[in-house]
C-alpha positions in Angstrom: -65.4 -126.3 6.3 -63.1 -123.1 6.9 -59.6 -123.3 5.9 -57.1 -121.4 8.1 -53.4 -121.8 8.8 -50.7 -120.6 10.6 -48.7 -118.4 9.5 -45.0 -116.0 10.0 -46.1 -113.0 11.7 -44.5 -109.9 11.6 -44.9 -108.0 14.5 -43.7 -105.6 16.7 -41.4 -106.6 20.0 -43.6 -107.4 22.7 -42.5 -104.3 24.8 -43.2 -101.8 21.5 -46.7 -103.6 21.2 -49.3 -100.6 22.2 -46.8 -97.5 20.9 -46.6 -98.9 17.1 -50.4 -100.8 17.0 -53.0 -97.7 16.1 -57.0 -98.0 15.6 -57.3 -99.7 12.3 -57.6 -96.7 9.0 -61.1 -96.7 8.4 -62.2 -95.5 11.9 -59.9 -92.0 12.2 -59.7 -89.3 9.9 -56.3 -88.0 8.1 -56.4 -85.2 11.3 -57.3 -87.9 14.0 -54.7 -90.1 12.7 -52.1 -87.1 12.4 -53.1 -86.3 15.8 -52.4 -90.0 17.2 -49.5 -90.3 15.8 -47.9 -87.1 16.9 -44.5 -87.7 18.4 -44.4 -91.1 17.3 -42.6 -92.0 14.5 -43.3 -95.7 15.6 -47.0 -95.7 14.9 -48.8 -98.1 12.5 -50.5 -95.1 11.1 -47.7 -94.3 9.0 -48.3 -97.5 7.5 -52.0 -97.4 6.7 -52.8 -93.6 6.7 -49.6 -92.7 4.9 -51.1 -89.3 4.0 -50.3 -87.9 7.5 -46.4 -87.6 6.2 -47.4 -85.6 3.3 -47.8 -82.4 1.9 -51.2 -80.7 3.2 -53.9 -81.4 -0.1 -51.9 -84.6 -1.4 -54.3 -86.5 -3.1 -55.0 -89.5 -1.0 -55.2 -92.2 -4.2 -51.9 -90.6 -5.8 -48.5 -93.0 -6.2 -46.7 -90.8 -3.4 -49.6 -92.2 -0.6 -49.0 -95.7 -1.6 -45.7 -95.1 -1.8 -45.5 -93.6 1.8 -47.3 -96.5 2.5 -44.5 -98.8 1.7 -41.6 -96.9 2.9 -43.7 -96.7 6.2 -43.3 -100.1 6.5 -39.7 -100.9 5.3 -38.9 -98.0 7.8 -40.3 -100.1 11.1 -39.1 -103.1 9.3 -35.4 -102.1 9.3 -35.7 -100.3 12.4 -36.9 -103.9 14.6 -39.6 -101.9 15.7 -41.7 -104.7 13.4 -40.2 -108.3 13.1 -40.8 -111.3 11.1 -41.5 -114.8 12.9 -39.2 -117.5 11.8 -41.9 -120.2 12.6 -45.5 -120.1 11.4 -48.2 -119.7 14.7 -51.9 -118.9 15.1 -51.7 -116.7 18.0 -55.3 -115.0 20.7 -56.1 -112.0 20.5 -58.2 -111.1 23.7 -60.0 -107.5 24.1 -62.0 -106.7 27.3 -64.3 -103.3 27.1 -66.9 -102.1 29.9 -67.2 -105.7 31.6 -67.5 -107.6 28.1 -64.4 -109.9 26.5 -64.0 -111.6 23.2 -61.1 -113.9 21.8 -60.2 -114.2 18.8 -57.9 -116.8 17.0 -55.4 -114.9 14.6 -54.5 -117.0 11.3 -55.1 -116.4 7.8 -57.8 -117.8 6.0 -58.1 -118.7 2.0 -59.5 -116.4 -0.8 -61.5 -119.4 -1.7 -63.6 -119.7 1.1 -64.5 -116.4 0.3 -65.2 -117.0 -3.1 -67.0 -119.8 -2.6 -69.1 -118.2 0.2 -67.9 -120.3 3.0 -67.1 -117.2 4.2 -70.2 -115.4 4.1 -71.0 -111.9 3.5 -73.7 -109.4 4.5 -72.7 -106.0 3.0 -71.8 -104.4 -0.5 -68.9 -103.2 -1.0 -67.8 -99.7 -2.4 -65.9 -99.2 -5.7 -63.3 -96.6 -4.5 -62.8 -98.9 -1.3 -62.1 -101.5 -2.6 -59.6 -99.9 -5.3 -58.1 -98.1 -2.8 -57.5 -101.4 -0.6 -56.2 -103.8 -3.4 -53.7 -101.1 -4.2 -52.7 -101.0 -0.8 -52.3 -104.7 -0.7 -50.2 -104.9 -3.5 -48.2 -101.6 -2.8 -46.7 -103.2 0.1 -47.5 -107.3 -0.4 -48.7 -107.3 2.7 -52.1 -107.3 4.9 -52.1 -104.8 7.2 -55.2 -105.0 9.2 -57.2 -108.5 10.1 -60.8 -109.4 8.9 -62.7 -109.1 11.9 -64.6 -112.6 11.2 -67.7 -114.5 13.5 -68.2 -118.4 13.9 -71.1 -119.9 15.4 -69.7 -121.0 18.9 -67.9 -124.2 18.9 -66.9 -126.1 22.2 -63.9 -127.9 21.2 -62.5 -124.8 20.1 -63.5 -122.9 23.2 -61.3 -125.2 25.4 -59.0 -125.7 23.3 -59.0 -121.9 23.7 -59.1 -121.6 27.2 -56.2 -123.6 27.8 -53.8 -121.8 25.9 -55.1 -118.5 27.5 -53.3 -120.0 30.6 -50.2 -119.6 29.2 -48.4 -116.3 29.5 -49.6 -113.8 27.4 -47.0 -112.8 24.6 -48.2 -109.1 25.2 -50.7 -107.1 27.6 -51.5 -103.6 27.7 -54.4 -101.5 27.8 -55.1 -98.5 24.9 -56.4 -94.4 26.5 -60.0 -95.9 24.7 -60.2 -98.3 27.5 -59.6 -101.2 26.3 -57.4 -104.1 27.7 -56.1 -105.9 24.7 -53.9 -109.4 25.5 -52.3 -111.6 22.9 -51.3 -115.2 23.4 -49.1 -117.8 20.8 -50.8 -120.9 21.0 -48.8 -124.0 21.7 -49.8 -126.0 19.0 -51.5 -124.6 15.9 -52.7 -128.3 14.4 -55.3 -128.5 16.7 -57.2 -125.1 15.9 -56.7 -126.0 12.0 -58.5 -129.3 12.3 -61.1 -128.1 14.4 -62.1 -125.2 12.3 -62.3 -127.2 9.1 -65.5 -128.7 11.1 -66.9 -125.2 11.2 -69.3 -124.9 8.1 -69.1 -121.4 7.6 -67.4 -118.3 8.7 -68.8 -114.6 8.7 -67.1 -111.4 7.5 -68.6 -109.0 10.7 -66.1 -106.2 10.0 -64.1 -105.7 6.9 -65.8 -106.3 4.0 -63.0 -103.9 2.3 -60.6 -105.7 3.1 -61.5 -109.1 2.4 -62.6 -108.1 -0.9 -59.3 -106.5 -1.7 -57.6 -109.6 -1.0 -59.4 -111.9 -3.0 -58.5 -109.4 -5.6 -54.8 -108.8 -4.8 -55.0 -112.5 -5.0 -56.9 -113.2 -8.3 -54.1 -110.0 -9.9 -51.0 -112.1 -8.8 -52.4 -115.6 -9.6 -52.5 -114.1 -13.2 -48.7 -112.5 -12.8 -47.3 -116.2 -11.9 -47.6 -118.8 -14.3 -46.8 -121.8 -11.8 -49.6 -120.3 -9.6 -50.6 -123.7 -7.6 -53.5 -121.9 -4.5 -51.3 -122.7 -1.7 -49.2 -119.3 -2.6 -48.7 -116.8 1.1 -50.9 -114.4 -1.5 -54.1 -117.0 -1.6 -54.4 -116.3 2.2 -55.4 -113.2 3.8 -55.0 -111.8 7.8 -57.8 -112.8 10.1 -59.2 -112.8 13.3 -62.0 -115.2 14.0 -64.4 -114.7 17.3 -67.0 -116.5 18.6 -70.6 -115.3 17.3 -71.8 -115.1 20.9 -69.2 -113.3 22.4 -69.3 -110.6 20.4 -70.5 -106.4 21.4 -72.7 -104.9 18.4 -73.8 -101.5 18.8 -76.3 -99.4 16.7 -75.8 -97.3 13.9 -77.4 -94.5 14.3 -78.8 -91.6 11.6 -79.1 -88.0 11.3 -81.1 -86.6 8.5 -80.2 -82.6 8.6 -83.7 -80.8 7.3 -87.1 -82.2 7.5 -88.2 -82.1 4.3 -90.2 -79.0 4.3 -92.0 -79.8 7.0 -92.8 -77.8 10.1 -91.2 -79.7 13.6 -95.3 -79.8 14.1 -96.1 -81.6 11.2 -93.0 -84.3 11.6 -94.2 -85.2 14.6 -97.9 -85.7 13.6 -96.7 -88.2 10.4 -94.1 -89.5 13.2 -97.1 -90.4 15.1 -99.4 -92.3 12.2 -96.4 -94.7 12.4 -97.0 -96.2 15.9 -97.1 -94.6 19.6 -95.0 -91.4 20.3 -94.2 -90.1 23.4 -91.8 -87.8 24.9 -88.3 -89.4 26.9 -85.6 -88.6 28.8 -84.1 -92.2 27.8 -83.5 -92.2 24.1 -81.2 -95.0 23.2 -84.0 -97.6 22.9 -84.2 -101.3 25.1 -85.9 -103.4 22.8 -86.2 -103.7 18.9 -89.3 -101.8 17.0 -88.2 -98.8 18.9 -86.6 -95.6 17.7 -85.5 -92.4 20.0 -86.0 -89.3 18.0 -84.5 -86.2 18.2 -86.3 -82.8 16.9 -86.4 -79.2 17.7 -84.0 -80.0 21.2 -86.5 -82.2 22.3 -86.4 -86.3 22.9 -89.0 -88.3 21.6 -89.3 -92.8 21.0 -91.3 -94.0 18.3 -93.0 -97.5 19.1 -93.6 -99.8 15.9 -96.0 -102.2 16.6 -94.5 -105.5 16.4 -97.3 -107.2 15.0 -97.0 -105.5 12.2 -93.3 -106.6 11.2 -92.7 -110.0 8.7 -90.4 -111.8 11.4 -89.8 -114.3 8.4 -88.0 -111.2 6.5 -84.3 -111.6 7.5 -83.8 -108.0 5.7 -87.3 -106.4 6.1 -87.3 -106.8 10.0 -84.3 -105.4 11.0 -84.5 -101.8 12.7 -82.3 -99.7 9.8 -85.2 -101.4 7.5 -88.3 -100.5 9.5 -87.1 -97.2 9.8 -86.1 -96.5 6.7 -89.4 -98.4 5.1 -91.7 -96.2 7.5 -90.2 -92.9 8.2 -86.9 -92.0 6.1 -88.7 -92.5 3.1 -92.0 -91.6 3.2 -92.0 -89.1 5.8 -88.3 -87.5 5.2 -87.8 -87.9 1.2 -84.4 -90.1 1.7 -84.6 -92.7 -1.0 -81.3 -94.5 -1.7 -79.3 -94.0 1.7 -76.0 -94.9 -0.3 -76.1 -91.9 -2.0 -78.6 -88.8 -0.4 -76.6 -86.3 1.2 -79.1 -85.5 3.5 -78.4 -88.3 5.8 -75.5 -89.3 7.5 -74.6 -92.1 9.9 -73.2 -92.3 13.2 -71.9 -95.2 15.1 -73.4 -96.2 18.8 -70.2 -95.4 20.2 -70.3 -91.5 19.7 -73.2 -91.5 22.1 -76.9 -89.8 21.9 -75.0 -86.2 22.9 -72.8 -86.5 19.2 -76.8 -86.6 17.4 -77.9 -84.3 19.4 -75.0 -81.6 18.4 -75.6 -83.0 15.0 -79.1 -81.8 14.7 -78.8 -78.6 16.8 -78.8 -76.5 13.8 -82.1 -78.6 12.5 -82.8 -81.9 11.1 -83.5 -85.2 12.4 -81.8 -87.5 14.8 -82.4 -91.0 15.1 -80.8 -93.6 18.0 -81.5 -97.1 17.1 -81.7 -100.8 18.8 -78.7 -102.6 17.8 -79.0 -105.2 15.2 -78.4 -108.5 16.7 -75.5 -110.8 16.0 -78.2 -113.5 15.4 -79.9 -111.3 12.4 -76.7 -110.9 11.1 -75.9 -114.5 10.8 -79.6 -115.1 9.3 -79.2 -112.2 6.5 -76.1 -113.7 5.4 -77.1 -117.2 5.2 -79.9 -115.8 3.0 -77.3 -114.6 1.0 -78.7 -111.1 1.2 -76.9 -107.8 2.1 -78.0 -105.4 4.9 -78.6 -101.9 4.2 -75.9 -99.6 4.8 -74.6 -98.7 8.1 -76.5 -101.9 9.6 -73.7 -102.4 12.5 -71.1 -101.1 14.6 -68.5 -103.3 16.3 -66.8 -102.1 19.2 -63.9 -103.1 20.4 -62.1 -102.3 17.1 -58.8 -104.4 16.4 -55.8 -102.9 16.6 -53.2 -102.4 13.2 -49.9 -103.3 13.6 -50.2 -106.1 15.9 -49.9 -108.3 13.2 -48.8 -108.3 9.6 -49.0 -110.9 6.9 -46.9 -111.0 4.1 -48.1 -112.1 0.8 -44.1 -112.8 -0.5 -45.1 -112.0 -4.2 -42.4 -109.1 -4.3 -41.4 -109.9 -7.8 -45.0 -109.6 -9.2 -45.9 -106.4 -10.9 -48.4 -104.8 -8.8 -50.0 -101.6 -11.5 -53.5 -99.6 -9.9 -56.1 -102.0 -10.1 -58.6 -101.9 -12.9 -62.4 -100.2 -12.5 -64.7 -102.4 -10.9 -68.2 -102.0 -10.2 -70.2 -102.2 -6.6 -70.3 -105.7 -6.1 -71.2 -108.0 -2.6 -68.5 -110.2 -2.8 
C-alpha cells in the first residue's frame, strides 16, 4: 500500500503562480536559468540554481551556493511572494501539452515506502547528485521540487479525481514552452489517502535524485533527534503521483561524436550486418526495433529483426539495450555509457535537427523509439535498473508551485558524507 498525506503547502499567491514557478534545476543550465530569470527577482530559480546570484566561477558545491539557496527562499518567504498554508491539503496538478493531459495528485509520500520498495525504482543514482541534493534538502529543510511518481490506473481514484477538477481551479496559466498547467485543492483529502493505500506500488518516473536525497536527509535527521517517532514532516517527501496511462514518454536519443576509426563507408556496411538499412527522410522511428541514423549529412533507419529479441528480457529488449548490445559496442567501441566521453545523450524534445547539428562536424547520431511506460513498470518490478538515459518525460513540473517543509530547523544539517552509486 502507498502512504501519502496531506500536507501545509507553501506556495506562491495564486496571481504570482507562473512568474515565481521555473522548470525544475536539472533541466536548464546555470546560463539558461540566468537567462529565465532575468528581470525577475521573483523566480524559483533563485531558490534551486542559487549559483545564478553569484560571482562568475563560484564553485557550484561551495557553502555560498547553499547558502544562496537558503536566503533565496527566506527572501520570497518574507516578501509573500511564497506562503505557508495554515491547513494541510492534497491539491491537482493538471498539465496539457500538444493535445495530451495528465493529473497528478500533490501530497507527500513516506521515506519508507521508498525504502522498502513500495515505491519502486528503475534507475541508479549518481554519487555527486545525490550529495548535492541531500545538502540542498537540509540547507534549507525543505523540498523544493516534487517526485514525479506513476501508479497503475485506478478507477476510484480517477472519479474521485474528476470531480474535484470541477471545482474552480486554485490557479491557471499557461508557460512560453506551451504548456497549460492548472492546479486544484481538493475538497477533502481523506478520501485520496484511503484509496491510495489500496495501490500496491508506486513508481519513481522522474526524480530518482531527489527521492534518494530525501530518504537521506531523512535517515541524517532521524539520527539528530532522539525522540525520532517516523511520523516527523522530515519522514515525508514532495510528490506528484500520475496515472501510469496518462503519461507522455519520449526517447532519449544518442550522439556518439567519431566513428571509431572507421570510414562513413565502412559504418554503414557493419550498420547493415545488423538488420535492414535503408535511406529516410523520416528519422524518428514508429515502432520499436528501429533506429534512425544519422552519418555524413545523410538519414538512414536501421531495422532489428524482431525475432531476434528475448521479449521475456525486461532489460535486454528495450531499444537503449538493443542498440547499445548491437551497434554502440561492437561497431562504435562505447563500452560503459556512464562514463565514455564519446557519447552523449539528448532528450526527444530537442528534436532530430539538435542531432543533426550535433554530428555535423562528424560522429554518429541516433533517434530512438520511446521506451514505453509499460517497460518501465516491468523493469522496475524486476527490480532491475534501466541503462542510462532510458526516458524522457515531457511535460516537466514546474518548481515553486509547491514547497514542503521538513520543520527540523534545529537539527544540525553538516555536508553529507561520501556515498557510493547506489539504486535506491
Amino acid at each position: 500500500m502507498v502512504h501519502i498525506k496531506a500536507f501545509d503547502a507553501i506556495r506562491p499567491p495564486a496571481s504570482q503562480a507562473a512568474r515565481v514557478s521555473s522548470p525544475p534545476y536539472d533541466v536548464v543550465s546555470t546560463a539558461e536559468a540566468l537567462a529565465l530569470a532575468e528581470g525577475n527577482p521573483s523566480s524559483f530559480l533563485h531558490v534551486i540554481r542559487p549559483e545564478i546570484g553569484l560571482p562568475d566561477g563560484t564553485d557550484p558545491y561551495s557553502d555560498a551556493v547553499y547558502g544562496a539557496a537558503r536566503a533565496g527562499l527566506d527572501r520570497l518567504l518574507s516578501e509573500g511572494m511564497l506562503r505557508r498554508e495554515q491547513t494541510p491539503g492534497i491539491h491537482l496538478y493538471r498539465q496539457v501539452w500538444n493535445g495530451r493531459s495528465q493529473t497528478g495528485l500533490v501530497c507527500c509520500c513516506h521515506v519508507d515506502d521508498y525504502r522498502t520498495d513500495i515505491i519502486r525504482k528503475h534507475e541508479k543514482t549518481r554519487q555527486d547528485k545525490e550529495d548535492d541534493r541531500t545538502r540542498h534538502l537540509l540547507s534549507l529543510d525543505a523540498h523544493t521540487g516534487p517526485v514525479f511518481l506513476a501508479y497503475r490506473n485506478d478507477a476510484e481514484l480517477e472519479a474521485l479525481i474528476a470531480n474535484d477538477q470541477a471545482r474552480r481551479p486554485w490557479c491557471h496559466f499557461v508557460t512560453p514552452d506551451g504548456v497549460t498547467h492548472t492546479v486544484w485543492d481538493v475538497a477533502d483529502p481523506e478520501p485520496y489517502i484511503a484509496l491510495m493505500a489500496n495501490v500496491p506500488h508506486a513508481y519513481v518516473a522522474d526524480g530518482h535524485h531527489r527521492s534518494a536525497s530525501a530518504e537521506r536527509a531523512a535517515t541524517h535527521l532521524a539520527g539528530q533527534n532522539p525522540s525520532h517517532t517516523g511520523s516527523e514532516e522530515y519522514n515525508w517527501f514532495l510528490s506528484v503521483l500520475f496515472p501510469a496511462e496518462s503519461l507522455s514518454v519520449l526517447p532519449y536519443n544518442r550522439v556518439v561524436r567519431d566513428l571509431n576509426g572507421m570510414s562513413t563507408e565502412a559504418f554503414l556496411e557493419a550498420l547493415g550486418r545488423c538488420g535492414e538499412l535503408v535511406t529516410t527522410d523520416t528519422p524518428e522511428p514508429d515502432r520499436p526495433c528501429t533506429f534512425g541514423v544519422h552519418v555524413d549529412g545523410t538519414w538512414w533507419m536501421l531495422a532489428i529483426d524482431e525475432g531476434s529479441v528475448d521479449w521475456s528480457d525486461s532489460i535486454g529488449s528495450l531499444d537503449v539495450s538493443i542498440l547499445q548490445d548491437r551497434v554502440l559496442t561492437p561497431i562504435l567501441g562505447i563500452g560503459d555509457p556512464r562514463t565514455d566521453e564519446r557519447i552523449s545523450f539528448v532528450g526527444g524534445i530537442r528534436g532530430t535537427d539538435e542531432l543533426e547539428a550535433r554530428v555535423a562536424a562528424g560522429g554518429a547520431a541516433f533517434a530512438l523509439h520511446a521506451t514505453s511506460m509499460d517497460q518501465l513498470l516491468a523493469v522496475s518490478d524486476d527490480g532491475k535498473c534501466m541503462p542510462p538515459k532510458s526516458t524522457w518525460f515531457e511535460p516537466k513540473l514546474r518548481s515553486g508551485l509547491f514547497v514542503h517543509a521538513m520543520d527540523s530547523a534545529s537539527c544540525e544539517h553538516p555536508q553529507p558524507e561520501h556515498v557510493q552509486e547506489t539504486t535506491s
